[in-house]
C-alpha distance (Angstrom), angle and dihedral (degrees) to the residues before:
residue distance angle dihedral
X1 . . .
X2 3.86 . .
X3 3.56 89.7 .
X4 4.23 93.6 -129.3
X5 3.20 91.5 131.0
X6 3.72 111.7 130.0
X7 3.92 116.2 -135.7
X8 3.82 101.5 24.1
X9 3.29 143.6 86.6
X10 3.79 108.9 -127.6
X11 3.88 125.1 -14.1
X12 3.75 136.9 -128.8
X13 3.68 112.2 -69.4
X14 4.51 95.6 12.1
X15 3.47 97.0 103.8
X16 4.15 91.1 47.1
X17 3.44 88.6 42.6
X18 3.83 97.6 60.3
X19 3.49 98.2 42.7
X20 3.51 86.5 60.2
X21 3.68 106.2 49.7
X22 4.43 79.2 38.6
X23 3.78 76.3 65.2
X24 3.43 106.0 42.9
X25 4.19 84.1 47.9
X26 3.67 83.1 59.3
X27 3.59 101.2 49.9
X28 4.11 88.9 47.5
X29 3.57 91.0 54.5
X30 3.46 100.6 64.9
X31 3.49 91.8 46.7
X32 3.95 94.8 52.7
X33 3.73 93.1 48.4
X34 3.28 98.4 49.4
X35 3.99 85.0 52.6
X36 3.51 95.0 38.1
X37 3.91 92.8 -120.4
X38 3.73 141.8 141.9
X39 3.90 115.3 -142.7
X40 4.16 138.9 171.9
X41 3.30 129.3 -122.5
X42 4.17 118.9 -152.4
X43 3.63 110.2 -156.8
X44 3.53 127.7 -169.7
X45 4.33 122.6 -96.7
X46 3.64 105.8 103.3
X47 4.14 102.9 -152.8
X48 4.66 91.5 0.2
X49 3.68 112.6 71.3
X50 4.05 92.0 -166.1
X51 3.37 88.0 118.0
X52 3.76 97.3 52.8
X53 3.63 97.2 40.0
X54 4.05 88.5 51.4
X55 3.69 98.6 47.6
X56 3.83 88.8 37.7
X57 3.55 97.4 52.2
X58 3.93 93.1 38.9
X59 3.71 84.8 50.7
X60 3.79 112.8 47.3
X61 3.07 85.0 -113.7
X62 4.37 101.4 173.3
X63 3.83 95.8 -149.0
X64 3.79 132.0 19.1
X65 3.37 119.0 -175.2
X66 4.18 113.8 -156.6
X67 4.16 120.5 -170.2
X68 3.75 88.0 -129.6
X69 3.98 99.4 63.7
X70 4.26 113.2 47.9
X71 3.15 115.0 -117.4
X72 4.48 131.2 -173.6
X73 3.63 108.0 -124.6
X74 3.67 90.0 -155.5
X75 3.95 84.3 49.1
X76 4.11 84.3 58.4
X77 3.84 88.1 37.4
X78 3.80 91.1 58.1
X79 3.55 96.6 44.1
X80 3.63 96.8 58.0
X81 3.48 91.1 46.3
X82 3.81 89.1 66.4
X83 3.76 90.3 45.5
């Protein structure tokens, strides 16, 4: 279901997998606006960020973070600072 499969599209379990965390996303977000808070969500996909990138992307999600491109944490830090 991390979809690191070589050679297909999209594995058992992916798409099920991101409507779920899409919905969990969802669920958060009312929450944090109501509090006026920023929060992270950790998904699942040990070294393939497909599921991330999905669920981000289907989510307005503002920054998603993927192990295959580097990223700063204090880069990520400071930009959730400003929002």
């Amino acid at each position: 279901m991390d979809n690191d499969i070589s050679y297909t599209d999209f594995t058992i379990g992916f798409d099920t997998s991101v409507s779920i965390v899409v919905d969990a996303i969802n669920k958060l977000r009312d929450t944090m606006s109501s509090h006026e808070r920023s929060s992270i969500v950790e998904v699942m996909g040990r070294h393939c960020g497909d599921i991330a990138l999905y669920a981000g992307l289907a989510s307005g999600a503002e920054t998603i973070i993927v192990p295959e491109v580097p990223f700063d944490m204090d880069e990520i830090a400071e930009r959730m600072k400003q929002n």
